[in-house]
Residue frames as qw, qx, qy, qz and C-alpha x, y, z in Angstrom:
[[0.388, -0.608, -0.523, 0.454, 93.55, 42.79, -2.78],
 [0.066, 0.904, 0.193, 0.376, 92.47, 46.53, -2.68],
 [0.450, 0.213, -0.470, 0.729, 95.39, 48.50, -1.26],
 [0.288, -0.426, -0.597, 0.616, 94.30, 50.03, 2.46],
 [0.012, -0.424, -0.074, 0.903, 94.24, 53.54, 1.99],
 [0.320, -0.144, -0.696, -0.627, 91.16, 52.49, -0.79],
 [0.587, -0.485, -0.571, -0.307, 88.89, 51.64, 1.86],
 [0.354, -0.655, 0.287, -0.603, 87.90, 52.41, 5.45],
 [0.032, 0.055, -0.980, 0.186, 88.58, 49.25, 8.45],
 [0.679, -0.072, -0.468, -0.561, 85.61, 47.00, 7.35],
 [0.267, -0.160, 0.812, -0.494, 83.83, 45.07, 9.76],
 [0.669, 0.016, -0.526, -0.525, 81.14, 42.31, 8.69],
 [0.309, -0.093, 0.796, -0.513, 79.29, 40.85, 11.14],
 [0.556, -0.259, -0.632, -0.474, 76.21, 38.09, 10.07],
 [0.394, -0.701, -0.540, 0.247, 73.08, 38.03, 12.65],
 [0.308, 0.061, -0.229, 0.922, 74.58, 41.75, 13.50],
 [0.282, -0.564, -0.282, -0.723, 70.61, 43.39, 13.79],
 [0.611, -0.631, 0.077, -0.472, 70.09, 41.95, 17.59],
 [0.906, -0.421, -0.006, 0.038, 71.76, 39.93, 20.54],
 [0.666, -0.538, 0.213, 0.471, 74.97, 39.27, 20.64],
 [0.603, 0.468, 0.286, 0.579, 75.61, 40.58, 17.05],
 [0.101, 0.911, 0.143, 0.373, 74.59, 43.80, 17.81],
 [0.595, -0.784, 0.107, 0.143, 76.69, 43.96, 20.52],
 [0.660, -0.149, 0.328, 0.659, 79.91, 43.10, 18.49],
 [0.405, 0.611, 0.282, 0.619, 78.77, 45.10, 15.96],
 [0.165, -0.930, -0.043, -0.324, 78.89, 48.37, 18.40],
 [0.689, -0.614, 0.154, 0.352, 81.88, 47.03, 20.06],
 [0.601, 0.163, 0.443, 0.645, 83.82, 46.75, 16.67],
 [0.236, 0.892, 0.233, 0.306, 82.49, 50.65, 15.57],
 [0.552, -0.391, -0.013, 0.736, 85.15, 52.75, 15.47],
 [0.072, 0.860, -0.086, -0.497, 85.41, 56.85, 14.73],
 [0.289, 0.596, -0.547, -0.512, 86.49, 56.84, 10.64],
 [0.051, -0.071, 0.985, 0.148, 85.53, 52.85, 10.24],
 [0.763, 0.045, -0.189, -0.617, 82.52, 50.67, 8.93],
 [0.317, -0.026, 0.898, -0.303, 80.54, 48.13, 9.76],
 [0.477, 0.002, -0.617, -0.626, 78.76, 46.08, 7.37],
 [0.449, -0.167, 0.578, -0.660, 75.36, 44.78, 9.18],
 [0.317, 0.020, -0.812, -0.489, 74.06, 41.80, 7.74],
 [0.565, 0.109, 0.364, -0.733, 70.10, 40.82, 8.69],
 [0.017, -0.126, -0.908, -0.399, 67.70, 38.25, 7.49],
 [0.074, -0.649, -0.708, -0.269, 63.87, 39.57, 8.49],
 [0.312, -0.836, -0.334, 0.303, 64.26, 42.30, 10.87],
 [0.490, 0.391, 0.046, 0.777, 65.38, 45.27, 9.04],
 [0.455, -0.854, -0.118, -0.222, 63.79, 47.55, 12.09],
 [0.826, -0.523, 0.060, 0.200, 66.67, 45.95, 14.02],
 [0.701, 0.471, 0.241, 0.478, 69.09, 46.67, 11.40],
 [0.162, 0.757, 0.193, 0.602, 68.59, 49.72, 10.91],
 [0.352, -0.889, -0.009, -0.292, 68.63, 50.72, 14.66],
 [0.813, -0.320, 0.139, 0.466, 71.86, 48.65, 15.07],
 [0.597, 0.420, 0.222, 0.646, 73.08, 50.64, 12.33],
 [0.064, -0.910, -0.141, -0.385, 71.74, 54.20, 13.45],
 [0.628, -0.763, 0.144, 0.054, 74.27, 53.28, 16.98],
 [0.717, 0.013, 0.197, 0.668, 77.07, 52.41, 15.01],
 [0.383, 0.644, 0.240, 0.617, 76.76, 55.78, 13.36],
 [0.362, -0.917, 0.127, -0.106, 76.67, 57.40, 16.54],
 [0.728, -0.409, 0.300, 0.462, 80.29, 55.81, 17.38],
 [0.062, -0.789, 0.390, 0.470, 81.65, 57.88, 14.37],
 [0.406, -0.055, 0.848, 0.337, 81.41, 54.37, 12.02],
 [0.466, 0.167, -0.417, -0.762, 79.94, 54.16, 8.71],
 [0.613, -0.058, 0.687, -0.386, 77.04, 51.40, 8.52],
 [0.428, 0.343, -0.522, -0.653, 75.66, 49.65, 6.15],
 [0.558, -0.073, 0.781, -0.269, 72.87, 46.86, 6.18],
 [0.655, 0.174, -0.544, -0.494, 72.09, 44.06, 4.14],
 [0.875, 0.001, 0.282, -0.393, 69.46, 41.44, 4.24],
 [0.405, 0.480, -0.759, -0.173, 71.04, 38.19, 3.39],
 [0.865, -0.257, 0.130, -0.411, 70.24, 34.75, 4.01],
 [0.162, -0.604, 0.778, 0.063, 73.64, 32.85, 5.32],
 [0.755, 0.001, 0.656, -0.014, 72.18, 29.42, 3.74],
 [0.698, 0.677, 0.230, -0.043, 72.09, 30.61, 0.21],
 [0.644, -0.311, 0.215, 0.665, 75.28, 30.95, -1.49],
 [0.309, 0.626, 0.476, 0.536, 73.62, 33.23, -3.77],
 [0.285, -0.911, -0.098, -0.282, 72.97, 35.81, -0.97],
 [0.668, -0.559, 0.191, 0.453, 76.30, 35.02, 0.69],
 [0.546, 0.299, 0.318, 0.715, 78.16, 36.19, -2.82],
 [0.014, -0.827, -0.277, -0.489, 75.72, 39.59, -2.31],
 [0.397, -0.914, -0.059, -0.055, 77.12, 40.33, 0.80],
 [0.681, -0.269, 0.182, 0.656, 80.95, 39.40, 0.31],
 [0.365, 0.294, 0.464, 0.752, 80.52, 41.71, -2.69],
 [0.203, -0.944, -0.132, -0.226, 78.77, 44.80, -0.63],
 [0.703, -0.581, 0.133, 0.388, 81.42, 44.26, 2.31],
 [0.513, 0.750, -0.354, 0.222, 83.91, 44.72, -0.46],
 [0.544, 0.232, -0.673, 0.444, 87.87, 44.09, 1.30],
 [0.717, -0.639, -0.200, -0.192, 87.10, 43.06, 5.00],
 [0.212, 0.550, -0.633, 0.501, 89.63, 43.55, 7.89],
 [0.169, -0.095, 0.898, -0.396, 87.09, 41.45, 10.36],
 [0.575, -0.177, -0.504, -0.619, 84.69, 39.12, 9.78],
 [0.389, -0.167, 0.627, -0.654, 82.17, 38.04, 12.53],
 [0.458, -0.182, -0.798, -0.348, 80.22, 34.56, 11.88],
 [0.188, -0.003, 0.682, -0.707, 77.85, 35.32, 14.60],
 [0.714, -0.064, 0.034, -0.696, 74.18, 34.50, 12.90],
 [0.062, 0.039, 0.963, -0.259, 72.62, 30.72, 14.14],
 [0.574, -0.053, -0.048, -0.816, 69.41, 29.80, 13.09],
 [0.413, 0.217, -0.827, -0.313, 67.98, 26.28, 13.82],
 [0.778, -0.435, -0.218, -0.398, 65.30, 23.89, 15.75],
 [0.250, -0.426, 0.607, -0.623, 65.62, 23.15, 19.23],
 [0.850, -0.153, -0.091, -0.496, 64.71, 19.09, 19.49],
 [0.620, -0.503, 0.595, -0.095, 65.33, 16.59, 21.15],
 [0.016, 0.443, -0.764, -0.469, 66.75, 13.73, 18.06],
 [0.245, 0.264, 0.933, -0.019, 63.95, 11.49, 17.94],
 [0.255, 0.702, 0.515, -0.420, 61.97, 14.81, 17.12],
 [0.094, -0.645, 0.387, 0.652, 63.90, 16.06, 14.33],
 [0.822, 0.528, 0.204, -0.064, 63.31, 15.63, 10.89],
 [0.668, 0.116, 0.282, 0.679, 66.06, 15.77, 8.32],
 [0.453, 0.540, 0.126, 0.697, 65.31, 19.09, 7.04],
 [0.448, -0.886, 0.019, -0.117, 65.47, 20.67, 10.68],
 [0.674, -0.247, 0.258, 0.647, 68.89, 18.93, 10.90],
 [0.536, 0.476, 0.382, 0.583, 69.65, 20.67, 7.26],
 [0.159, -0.912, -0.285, -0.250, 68.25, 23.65, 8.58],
 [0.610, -0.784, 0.084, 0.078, 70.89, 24.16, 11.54],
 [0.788, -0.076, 0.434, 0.431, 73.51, 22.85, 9.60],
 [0.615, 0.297, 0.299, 0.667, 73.23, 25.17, 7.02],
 [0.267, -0.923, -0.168, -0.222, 72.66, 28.13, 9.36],
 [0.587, -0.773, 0.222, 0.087, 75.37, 27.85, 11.69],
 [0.617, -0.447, 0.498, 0.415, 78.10, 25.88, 10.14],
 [0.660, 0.515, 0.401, 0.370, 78.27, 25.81, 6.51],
 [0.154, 0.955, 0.221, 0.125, 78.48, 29.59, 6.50],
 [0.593, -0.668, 0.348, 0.285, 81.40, 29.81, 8.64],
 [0.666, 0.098, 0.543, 0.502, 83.39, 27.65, 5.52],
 [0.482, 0.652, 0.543, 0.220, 81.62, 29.55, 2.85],
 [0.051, -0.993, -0.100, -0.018, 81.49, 33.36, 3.56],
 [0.530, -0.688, 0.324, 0.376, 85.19, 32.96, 4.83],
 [0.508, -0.177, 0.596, 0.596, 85.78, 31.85, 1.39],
 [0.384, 0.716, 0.423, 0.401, 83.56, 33.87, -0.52],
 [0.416, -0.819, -0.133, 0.371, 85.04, 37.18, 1.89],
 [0.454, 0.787, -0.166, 0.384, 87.45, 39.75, -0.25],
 [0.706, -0.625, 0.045, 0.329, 89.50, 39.06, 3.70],
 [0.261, 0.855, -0.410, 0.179, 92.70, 41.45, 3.37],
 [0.748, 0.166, -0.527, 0.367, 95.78, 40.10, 4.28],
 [0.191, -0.007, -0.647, 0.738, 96.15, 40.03, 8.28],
 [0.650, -0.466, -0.157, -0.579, 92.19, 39.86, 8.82],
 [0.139, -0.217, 0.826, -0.501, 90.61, 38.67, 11.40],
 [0.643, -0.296, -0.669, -0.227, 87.85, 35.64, 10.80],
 [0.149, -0.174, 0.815, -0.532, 85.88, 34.85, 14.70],
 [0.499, -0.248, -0.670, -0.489, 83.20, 32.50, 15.07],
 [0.484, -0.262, 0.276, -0.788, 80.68, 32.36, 17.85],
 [0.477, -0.157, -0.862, 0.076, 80.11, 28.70, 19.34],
 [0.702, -0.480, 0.049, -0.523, 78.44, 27.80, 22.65],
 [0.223, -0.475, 0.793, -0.309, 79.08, 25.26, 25.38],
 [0.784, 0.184, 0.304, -0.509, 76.61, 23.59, 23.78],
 [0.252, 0.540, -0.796, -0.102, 79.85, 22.23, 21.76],
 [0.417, 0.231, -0.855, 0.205, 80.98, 20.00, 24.49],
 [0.375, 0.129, 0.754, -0.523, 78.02, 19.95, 27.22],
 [0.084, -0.440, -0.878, -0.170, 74.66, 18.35, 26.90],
 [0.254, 0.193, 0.258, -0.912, 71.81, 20.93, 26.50],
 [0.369, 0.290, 0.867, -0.166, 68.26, 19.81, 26.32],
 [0.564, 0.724, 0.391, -0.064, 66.55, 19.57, 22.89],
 [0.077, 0.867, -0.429, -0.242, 70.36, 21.58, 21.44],
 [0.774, -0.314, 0.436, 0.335, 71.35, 18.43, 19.48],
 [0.542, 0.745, 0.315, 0.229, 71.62, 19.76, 16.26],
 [0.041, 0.965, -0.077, 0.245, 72.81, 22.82, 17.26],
 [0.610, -0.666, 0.421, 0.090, 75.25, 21.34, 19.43],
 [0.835, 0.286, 0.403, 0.241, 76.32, 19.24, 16.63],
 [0.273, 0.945, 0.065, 0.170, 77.03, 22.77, 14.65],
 [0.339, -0.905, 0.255, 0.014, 78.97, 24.51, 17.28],
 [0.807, -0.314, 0.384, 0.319, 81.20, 21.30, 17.59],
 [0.780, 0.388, 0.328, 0.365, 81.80, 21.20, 13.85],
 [0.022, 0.989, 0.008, 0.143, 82.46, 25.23, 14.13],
 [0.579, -0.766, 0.277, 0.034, 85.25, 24.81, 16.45],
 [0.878, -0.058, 0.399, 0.259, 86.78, 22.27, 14.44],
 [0.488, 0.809, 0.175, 0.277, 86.29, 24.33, 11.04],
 [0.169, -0.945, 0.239, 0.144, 88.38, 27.14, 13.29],
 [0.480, -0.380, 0.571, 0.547, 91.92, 25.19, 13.42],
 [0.693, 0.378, 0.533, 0.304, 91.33, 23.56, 9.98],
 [0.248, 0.892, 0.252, 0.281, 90.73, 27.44, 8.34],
 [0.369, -0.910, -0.007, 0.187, 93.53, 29.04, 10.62],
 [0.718, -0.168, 0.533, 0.416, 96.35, 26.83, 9.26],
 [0.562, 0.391, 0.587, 0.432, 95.09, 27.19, 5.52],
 [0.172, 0.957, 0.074, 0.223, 94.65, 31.09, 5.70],
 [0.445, -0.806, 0.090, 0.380, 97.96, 31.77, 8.41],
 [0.618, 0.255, 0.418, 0.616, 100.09, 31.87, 4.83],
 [0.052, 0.651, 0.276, 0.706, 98.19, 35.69, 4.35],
 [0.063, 0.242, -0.546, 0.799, 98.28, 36.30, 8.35],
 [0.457, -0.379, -0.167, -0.787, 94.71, 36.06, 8.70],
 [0.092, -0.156, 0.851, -0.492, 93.63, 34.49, 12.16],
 [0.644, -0.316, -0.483, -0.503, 90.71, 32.65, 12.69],
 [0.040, -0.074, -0.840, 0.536, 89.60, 31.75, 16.25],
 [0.562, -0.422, -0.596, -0.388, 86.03, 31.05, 17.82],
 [0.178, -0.281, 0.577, -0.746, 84.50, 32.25, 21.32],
 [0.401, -0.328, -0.850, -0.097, 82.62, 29.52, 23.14],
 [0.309, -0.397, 0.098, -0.859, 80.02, 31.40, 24.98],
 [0.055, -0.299, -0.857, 0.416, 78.23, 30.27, 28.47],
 [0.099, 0.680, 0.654, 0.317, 74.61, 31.19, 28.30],
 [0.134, 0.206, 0.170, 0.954, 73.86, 34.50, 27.28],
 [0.218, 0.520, 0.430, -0.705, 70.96, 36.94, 28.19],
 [0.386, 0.225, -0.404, -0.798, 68.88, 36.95, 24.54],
 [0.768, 0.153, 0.019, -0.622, 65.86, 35.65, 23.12],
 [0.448, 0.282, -0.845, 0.074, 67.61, 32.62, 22.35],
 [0.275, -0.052, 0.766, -0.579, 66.61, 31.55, 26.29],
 [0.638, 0.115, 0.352, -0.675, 63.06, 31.35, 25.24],
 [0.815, 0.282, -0.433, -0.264, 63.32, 28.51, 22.34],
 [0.399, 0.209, -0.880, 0.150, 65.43, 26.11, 24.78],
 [0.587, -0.299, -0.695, -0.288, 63.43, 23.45, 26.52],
 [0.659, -0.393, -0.505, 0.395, 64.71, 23.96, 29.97],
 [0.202, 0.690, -0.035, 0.694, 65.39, 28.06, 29.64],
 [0.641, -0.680, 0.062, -0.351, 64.35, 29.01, 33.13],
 [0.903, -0.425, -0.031, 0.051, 66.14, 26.30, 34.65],
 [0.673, 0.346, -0.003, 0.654, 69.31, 26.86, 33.03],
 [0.035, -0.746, 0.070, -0.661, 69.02, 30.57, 34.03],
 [0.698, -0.654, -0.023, -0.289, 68.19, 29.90, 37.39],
 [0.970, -0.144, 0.003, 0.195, 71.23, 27.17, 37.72],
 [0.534, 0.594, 0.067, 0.598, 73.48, 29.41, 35.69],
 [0.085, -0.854, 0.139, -0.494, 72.69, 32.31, 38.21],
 [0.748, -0.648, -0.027, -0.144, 73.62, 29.99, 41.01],
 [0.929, -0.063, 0.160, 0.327, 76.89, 27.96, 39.75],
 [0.481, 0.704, -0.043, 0.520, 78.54, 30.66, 37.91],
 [0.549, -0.305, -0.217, 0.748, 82.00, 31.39, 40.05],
 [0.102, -0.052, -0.118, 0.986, 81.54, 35.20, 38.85],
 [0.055, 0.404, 0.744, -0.529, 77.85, 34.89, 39.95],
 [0.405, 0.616, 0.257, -0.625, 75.51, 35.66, 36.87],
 [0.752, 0.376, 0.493, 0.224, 74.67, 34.64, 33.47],
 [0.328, -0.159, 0.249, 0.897, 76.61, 36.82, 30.56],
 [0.179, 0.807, 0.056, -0.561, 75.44, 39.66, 28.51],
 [0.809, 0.392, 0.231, 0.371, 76.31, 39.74, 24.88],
 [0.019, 0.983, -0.159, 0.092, 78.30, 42.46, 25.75],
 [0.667, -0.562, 0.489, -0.033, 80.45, 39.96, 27.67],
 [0.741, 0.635, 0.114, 0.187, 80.85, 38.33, 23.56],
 [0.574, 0.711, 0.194, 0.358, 81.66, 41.26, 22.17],
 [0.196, -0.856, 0.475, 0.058, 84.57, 42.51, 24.59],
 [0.728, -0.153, 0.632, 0.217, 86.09, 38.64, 23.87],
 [0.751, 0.389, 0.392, 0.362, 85.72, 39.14, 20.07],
 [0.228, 0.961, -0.135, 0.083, 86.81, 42.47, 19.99],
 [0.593, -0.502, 0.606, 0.172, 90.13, 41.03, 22.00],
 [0.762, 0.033, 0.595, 0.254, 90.84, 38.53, 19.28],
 [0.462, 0.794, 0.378, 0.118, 90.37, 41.16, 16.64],
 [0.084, -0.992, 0.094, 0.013, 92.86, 43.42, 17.69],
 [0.515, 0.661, -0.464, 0.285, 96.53, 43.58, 17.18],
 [0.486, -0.512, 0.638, -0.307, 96.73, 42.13, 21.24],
 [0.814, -0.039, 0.553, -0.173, 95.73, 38.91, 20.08],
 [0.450, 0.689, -0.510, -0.250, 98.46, 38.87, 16.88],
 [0.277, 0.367, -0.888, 0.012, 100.01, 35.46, 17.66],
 [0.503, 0.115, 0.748, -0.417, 96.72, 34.13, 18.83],
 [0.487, 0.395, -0.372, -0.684, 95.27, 31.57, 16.17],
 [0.567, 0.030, -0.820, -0.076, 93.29, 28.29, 15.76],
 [0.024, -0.017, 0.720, -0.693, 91.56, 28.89, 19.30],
 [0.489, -0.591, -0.564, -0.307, 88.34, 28.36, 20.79],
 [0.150, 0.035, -0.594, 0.790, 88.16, 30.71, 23.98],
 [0.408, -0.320, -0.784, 0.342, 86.02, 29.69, 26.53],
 [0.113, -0.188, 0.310, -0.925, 84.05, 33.23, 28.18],
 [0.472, -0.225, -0.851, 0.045, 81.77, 31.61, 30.84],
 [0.192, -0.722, 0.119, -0.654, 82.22, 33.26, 33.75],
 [0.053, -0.488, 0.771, -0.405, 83.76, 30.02, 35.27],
 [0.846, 0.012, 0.242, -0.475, 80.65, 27.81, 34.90],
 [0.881, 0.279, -0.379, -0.049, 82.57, 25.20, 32.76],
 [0.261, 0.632, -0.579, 0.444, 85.29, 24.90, 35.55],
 [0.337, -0.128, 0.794, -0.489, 82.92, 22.83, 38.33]]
């Protein structure tokens, strides 16, 4: 491990160019720190996630990586250099219902969302007393039309969380996972029922309105921070009270 005062507090966020990344990644910028943006097609986005982190006083730095290859996951533990938080926020995968799915759409979602989560964490230069969070959905433990795959992910995400909390808390490092109610991002438009969901979402939700990925990335910044030291092996829930009726 590279001794602190070698490096600036490193932040490494995958998906970090738009939605709810970008949002963690500008929550997590910090006056004399960096943030390592990782992308996979949209380096426009990148770059302008990056250009707002530099306004917060953080250093940036994007790379293109694709989180299925372990070849391109090795290129970005090994830009990041020692990490102090690592965000598994990118999620790429088809939206069908199970009869429509082929195998390599399953494969596809599977090694987008969850595989990475395992990998990166263990290809990661993580300093001793990081902080590992992963980004699930409710799509865990509800039914969401044409989200079995993906739902399939999430679940396995959550699980991955204890398993990895235990086997790193030896070096302090926490691992936990926010289960997000539905978000405001482009995401909406690939699910079968988007609209309706929104519409339901705006109605049922006790604090009356669907989240923001802002609403994320105040929950993962929480877990990241020296408040949430003896939190570890969680999945927290940030809804806005919709899983509660």
């Amino acid at each position: 491990m590279t001794d602190a005062a070698d490096h600036p507090f490193t932040v490494l966020v995958t998906g970090g160019s738009r939605g709810i990344g970008r949002a963690i990644a500008l929550r997590l910028a910090r006056p004399g720190g960096r943030v390592v943006i990782n992308y996979l097609r949209n380096e426009d986005a990148a770059e302008a996630t990056a250009t707002e982190v530099r306004e917060r006083g953080a250093e940036a730095e994007v790379v293109q990586a694709n989180v299925r290859s372990e070849k391109d996951l090795k290129v970005l533990a090994a830009a990041a250099g020692p990490v102090d938080v690592l965000v598994h926020n990118a999620a790429v995968g088809a939206m069908k219902p199970f009869d429509k799915m082929r195998a390599s759409h399953w494969d596809l979602t599977l090694e987008s969302s969850l595989r990475p989560f395992w990998m990166l964490t263990k290809l990661a230069d993580l300093r001793d007393g990081a902080s590992v969070v992963g980004i699930s959905s409710m799509g865990s433990r509800r039914y969401i039309p044409g989200y079995v795959a993906m739902g399939a992910a999430k679940g396995g995400l959550e699980a991955l969380t204890r398993q990895l909390a235990v086997e790193l808390a030896p070096r302090s490092i926490r691992v936990n996972t926010v289960c997000g109610g539905l978000i405001d991002t482009d995401t909406l438009q690939y699910l079968a029922e988007g609209a309706k969901m929104i519409e339901l979402a705006r109605e049922l939700t006790p604090l009356g309105r669907i989240g923001q990925p802002d609403d994320i990335a105040g929950v993962v910044e929480l877990l990241s921070s020296p408040a949430a030291r003896w939190v570890t092996g969680q999945v927290l829930v940030a809804d806005g009270g919709l899983s509660l009726l």
